[in-house]
C-alpha positions as CSV (number, residue, x, y, z in Angstrom):
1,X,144.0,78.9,40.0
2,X,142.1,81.8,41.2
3,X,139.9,83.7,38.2
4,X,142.0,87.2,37.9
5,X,139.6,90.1,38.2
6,X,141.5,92.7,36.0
7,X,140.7,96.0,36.6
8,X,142.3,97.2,33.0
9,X,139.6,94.5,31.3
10,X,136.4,96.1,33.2
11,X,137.2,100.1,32.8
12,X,138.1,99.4,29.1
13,X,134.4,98.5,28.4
14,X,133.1,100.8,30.3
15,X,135.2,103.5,28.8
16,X,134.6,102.3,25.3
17,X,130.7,102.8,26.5
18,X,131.3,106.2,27.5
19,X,132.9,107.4,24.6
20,X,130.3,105.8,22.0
21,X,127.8,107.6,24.1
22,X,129.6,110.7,24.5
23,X,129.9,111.1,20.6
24,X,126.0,110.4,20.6
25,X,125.1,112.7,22.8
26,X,127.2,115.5,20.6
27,X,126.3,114.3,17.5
28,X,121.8,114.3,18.5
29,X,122.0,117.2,21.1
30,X,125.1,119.3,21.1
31,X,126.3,118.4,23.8
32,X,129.9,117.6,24.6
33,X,130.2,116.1,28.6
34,X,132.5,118.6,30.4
35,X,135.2,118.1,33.5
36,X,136.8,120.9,35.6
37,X,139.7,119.8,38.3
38,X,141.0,121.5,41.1
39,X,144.3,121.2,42.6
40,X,144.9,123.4,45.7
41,X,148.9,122.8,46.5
42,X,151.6,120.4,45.2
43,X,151.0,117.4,46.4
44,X,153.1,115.0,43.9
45,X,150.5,112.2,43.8
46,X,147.5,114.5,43.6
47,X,149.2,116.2,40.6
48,X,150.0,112.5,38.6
49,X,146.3,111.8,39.9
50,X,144.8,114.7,37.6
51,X,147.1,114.6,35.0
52,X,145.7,110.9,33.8
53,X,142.4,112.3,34.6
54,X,143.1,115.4,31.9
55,X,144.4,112.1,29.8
56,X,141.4,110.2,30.4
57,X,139.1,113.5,29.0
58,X,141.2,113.8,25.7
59,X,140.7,110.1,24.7
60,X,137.0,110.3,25.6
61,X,136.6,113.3,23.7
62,X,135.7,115.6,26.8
63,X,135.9,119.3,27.4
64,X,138.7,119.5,30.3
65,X,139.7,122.1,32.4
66,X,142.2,122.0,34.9
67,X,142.8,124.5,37.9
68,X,146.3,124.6,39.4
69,X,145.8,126.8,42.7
70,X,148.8,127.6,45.3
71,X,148.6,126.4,48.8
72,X,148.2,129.9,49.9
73,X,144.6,129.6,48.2
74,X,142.0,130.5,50.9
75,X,138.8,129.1,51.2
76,X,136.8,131.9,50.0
77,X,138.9,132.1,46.4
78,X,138.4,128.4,45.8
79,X,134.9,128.7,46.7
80,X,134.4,131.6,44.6
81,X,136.1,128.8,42.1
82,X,133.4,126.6,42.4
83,X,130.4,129.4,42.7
84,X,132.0,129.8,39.2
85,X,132.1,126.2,37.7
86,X,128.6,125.8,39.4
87,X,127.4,128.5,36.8
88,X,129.1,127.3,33.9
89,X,127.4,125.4,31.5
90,X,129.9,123.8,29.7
91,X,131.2,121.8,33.1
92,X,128.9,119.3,34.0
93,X,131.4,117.5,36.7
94,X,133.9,119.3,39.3
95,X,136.3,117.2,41.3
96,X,138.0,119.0,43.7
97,X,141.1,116.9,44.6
98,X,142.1,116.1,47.7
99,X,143.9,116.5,50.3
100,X,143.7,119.9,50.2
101,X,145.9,122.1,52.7
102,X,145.0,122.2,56.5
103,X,143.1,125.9,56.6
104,X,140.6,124.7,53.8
105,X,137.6,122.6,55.5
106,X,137.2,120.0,52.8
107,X,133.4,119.1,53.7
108,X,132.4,122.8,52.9
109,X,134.0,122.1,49.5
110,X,132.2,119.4,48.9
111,X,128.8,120.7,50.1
112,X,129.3,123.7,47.9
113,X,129.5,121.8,44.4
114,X,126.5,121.4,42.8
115,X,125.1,118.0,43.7
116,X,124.0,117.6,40.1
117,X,127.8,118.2,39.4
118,X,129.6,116.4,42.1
119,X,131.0,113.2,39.8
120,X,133.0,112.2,43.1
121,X,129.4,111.3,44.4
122,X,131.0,112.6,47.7
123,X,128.0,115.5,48.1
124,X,125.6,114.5,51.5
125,X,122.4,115.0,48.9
126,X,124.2,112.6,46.4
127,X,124.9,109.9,49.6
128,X,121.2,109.9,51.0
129,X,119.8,109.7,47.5
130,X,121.9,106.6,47.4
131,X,121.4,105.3,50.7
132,X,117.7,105.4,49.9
133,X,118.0,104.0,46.8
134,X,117.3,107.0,44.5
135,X,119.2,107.6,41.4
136,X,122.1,109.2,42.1
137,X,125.5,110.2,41.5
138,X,127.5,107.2,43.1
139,X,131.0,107.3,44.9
140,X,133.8,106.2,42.3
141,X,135.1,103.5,44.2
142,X,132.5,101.4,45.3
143,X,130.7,101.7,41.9
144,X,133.8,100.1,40.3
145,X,133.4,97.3,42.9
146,X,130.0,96.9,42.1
147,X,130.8,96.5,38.1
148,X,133.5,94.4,38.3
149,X,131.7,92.1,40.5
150,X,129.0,92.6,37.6
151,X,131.4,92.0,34.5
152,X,132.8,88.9,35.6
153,X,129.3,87.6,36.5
154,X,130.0,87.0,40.2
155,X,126.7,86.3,42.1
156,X,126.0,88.4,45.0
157,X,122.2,88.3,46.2
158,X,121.8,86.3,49.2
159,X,125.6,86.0,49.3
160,X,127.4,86.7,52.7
161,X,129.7,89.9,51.7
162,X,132.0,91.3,54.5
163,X,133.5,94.7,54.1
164,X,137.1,95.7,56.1
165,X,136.7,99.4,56.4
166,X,134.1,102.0,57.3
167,X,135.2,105.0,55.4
168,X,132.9,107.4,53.4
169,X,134.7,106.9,50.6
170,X,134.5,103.3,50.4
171,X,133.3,100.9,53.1
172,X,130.2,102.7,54.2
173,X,128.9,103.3,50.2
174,X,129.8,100.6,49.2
175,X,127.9,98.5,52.1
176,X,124.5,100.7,51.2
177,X,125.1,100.0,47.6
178,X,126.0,95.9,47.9
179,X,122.6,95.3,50.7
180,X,119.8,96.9,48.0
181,X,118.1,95.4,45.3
182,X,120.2,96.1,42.6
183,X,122.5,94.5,40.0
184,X,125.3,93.6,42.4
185,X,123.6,93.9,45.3
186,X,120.9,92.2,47.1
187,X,124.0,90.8,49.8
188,X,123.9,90.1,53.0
189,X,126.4,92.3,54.4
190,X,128.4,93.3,57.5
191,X,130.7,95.6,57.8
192,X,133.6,94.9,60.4
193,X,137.3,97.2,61.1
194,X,140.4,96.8,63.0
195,X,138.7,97.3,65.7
196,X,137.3,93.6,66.0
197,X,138.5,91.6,68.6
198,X,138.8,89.0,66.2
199,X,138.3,90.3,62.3
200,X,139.3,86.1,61.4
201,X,136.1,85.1,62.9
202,X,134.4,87.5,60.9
203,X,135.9,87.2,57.3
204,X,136.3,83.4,57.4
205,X,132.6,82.7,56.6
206,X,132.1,85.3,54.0
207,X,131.9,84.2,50.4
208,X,133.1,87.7,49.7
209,X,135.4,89.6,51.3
210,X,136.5,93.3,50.4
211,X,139.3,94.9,51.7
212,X,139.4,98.4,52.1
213,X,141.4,98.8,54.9
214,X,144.4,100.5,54.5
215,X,147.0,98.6,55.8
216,X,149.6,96.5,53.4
217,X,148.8,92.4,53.5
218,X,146.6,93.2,56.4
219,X,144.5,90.0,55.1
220,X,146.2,86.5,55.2
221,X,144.9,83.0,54.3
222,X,143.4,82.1,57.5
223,X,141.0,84.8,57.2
224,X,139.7,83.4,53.8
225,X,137.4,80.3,53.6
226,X,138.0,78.1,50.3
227,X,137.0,79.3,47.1
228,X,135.9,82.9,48.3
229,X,135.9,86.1,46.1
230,X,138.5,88.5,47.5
231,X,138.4,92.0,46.2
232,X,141.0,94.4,47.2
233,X,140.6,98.2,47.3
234,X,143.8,98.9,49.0
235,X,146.4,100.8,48.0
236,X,149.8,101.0,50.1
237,X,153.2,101.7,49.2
238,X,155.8,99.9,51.0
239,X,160.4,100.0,50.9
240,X,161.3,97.6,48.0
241,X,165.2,99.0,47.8
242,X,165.4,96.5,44.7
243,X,163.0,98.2,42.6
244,X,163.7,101.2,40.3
245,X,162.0,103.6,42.4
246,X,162.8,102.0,46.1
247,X,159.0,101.2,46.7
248,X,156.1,99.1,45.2
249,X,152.9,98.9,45.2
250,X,150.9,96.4,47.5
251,X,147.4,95.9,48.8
252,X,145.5,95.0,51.5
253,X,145.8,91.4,51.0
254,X,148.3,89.2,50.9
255,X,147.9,88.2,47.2
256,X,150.2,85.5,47.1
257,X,149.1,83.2,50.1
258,X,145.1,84.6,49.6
259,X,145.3,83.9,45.8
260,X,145.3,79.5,46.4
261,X,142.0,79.9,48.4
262,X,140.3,82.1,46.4
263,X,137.7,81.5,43.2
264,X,138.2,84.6,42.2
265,X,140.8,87.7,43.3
266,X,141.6,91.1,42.2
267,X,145.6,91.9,41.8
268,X,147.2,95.0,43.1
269,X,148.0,97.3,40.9
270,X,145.7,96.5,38.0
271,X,142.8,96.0,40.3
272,X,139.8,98.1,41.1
273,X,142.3,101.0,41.3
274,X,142.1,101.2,37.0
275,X,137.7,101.3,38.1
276,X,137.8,104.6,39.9
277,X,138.7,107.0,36.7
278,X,136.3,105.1,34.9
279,X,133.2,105.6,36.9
280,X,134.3,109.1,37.3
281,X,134.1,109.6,33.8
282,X,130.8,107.8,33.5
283,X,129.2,109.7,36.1
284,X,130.5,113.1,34.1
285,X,128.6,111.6,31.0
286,X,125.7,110.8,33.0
287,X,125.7,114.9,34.1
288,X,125.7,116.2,30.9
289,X,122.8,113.7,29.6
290,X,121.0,115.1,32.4
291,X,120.2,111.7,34.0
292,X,119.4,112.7,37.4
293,X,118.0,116.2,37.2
C-alpha cells in the first residue's frame, strides 16, 4: 500500500505555525496580519471559496474583510477598490477572486495590487522574483506541493519530476520552483500537456509525476512506473446520480488503479486542495512581518 499524502495532516501544521507566529508578531510589534477579499458577482463556488477563507482568518486570529461587489461592478470602481486596500495599513494581503465577469480584464487586476500585497503570488514582479530565485511571494498552489513533498520527507533533488499542465497558476510555477536549489527542489524537471503525441512515454519514467491537468482520471496506471510519487492537483466534478448532491469530486488521476503502483499518492478531495488556503494564509503572515520588503 501506497503512503497517503493527506493534505488535512500538512496545512494543519502549517496553520498551527501561522497562528503561534501571528500571536507573536501581535504580542512583540503590534501587529495583527490583515486579509481583504473581493468578490465581483455570484459565482456559487467563488462565494463557498471565500467564505472558508473568512473562516480560515477568525481561527488564525486575522483581521478580515470581505468585499461583496455586483456583477455590474466596472473596472474602474474595483480598481478604485484596490487603490484603496493598497493604502490601507491594516491589510497586508488582497485576493481578488476569480473568475470575475467578462468586461473586467483580470490581468490589470492583478497588476494593480501591491506586489508586496498580492498573497495569490499571481503579480508578474512576484513571478520573476520567483523565477530568479529571489524571495518572493509564491503562487498558493505550487507552494503547497512543494511542502507536502517537504512534510512527508519525499526526496526530490536529482529526481526526474514530470509536470501535466502548463498553467500560470500551477504547472509553469511550480516547474521554476521544483528545478532550483531549494528545499523541494533541485529536480530534474519537464514539463509535458495534452498536447504530447504520446504523454505515456513521457510520465512512465518519472519518479514523480504531478497532475495538474484538468481533466477527471486523465492519468491511468500505464502512465506510472512502479513505486512512483503521484501528486494530484486536479480538481473535477463529475454525474454521480447516487450521491446526495448528484456529483463528486474526482481528480486527475485515476486513484484507484494509480494507487497499487505508487509509493506514495495524494487522494482527491483531502489532497493538495486543503494546501492552497494554507499557504495563502502563510504568505499574508509573511506581508505583515514585512519579509520581503
Amino acid at each position: 500500500m501506497p503512503i497517503i499524502i493527506d493534505g488535512t495532516i500538512v496545512s494543519n501544521a502549517i496553520l498551527d505555525r501561522v497562528k503561534a507566529e501571528a500571536e507573536e508578531l501581535r504580542r512583540e510589534r503590534g501587529i495583527t496580519p490583515g486579509l481583504a477579499v473581493v468578490l465581483v458577482g455570484d459565482d456559487p463556488a467563488s462565494a463557498t471559496y471565500v467564505r472558508s477563507k473568512g473562516r480560515m482568518c477568525e481561527r488564525l486570529g486575522f483581521h478580515s474583510i470581505t468585499h461583496r461587489l455586483p456583477a455590474s461592478t466596472s473596472a474602474l470602481e474595483l480598481l478604485s477598490l484596490i487603490a484603496a486596500l493598497n493604502a490601507d495599513s491594516a491589510i497586508h494581503g488582497i485576493l481578488v477572486q476569480s473568475p470575475l465577469p467578462g468586461h473586467i480584464d483580470y490581468e490589470q487586476v492583478v497588476e494593480t495590487i501591491d506586489y508586496h500585497k498580492d498573497v495569490d503570488g499571481f503579480h508578474p514582479v512576484n513571478v520573476g522574483r520567483m523565477v530568479i530565485g529571489l524571495p518572493a511571494h509564491e503562487s498558493c498552489t505550487p507552494a503547497g506541493v512543494l511542502a507536502m513533498l517537504t512534510h512527508y520527507q519525499i526526496p526530490t533533488s536529482g529526481r526526474s519530476v514530470v509536470i501535466i499542465g502548463r498553467s500560470n497558476i500551477v504547472g509553469k510555477p511550480l516547474a521554476n520552483m521544483m528545478m532550483q536549489k531549494r528545499e523541494g527542489g533541485n529536480a530534474i524537471v519537464t514539463v509535458a500537456h495534452s498536447a504530447a503525441a504520446d504523454l505515456g512515454a513521457v510520465t512512465r519514467n518519472a519518479d514523480i509525476v504531478i497532475a495538474a491537468i484538468g481533466r477527471p482520471r486523465y492519468i491511468t496506471a500505464d502512465m506510472v512506473k512502479e513505486g512512483a510519487v503521484v501528486i494530484d492537483v486536479g480538481i473535477n466534478r463529475v454525474d454521480d446520480p447516487g450521491s446526495e448532491k448528484g456529483y463528486r469530486i474526482v481528480g486527475d488521476v485515476d486513484f484507484d488503479a494509480v494507487a497499487p503502483k505508487c509509493s506514495a499518492i495524494t487522494p482527491v478531495p483531502g489532497g493538495v486542495g486543503k494546501m492552497t488556503i494554507a499557504m495563502l494564509m502563510l504568505n499574508t503572515l509573511r506581508s505583515a512581518r514585512g519579509d520581503f520588503h
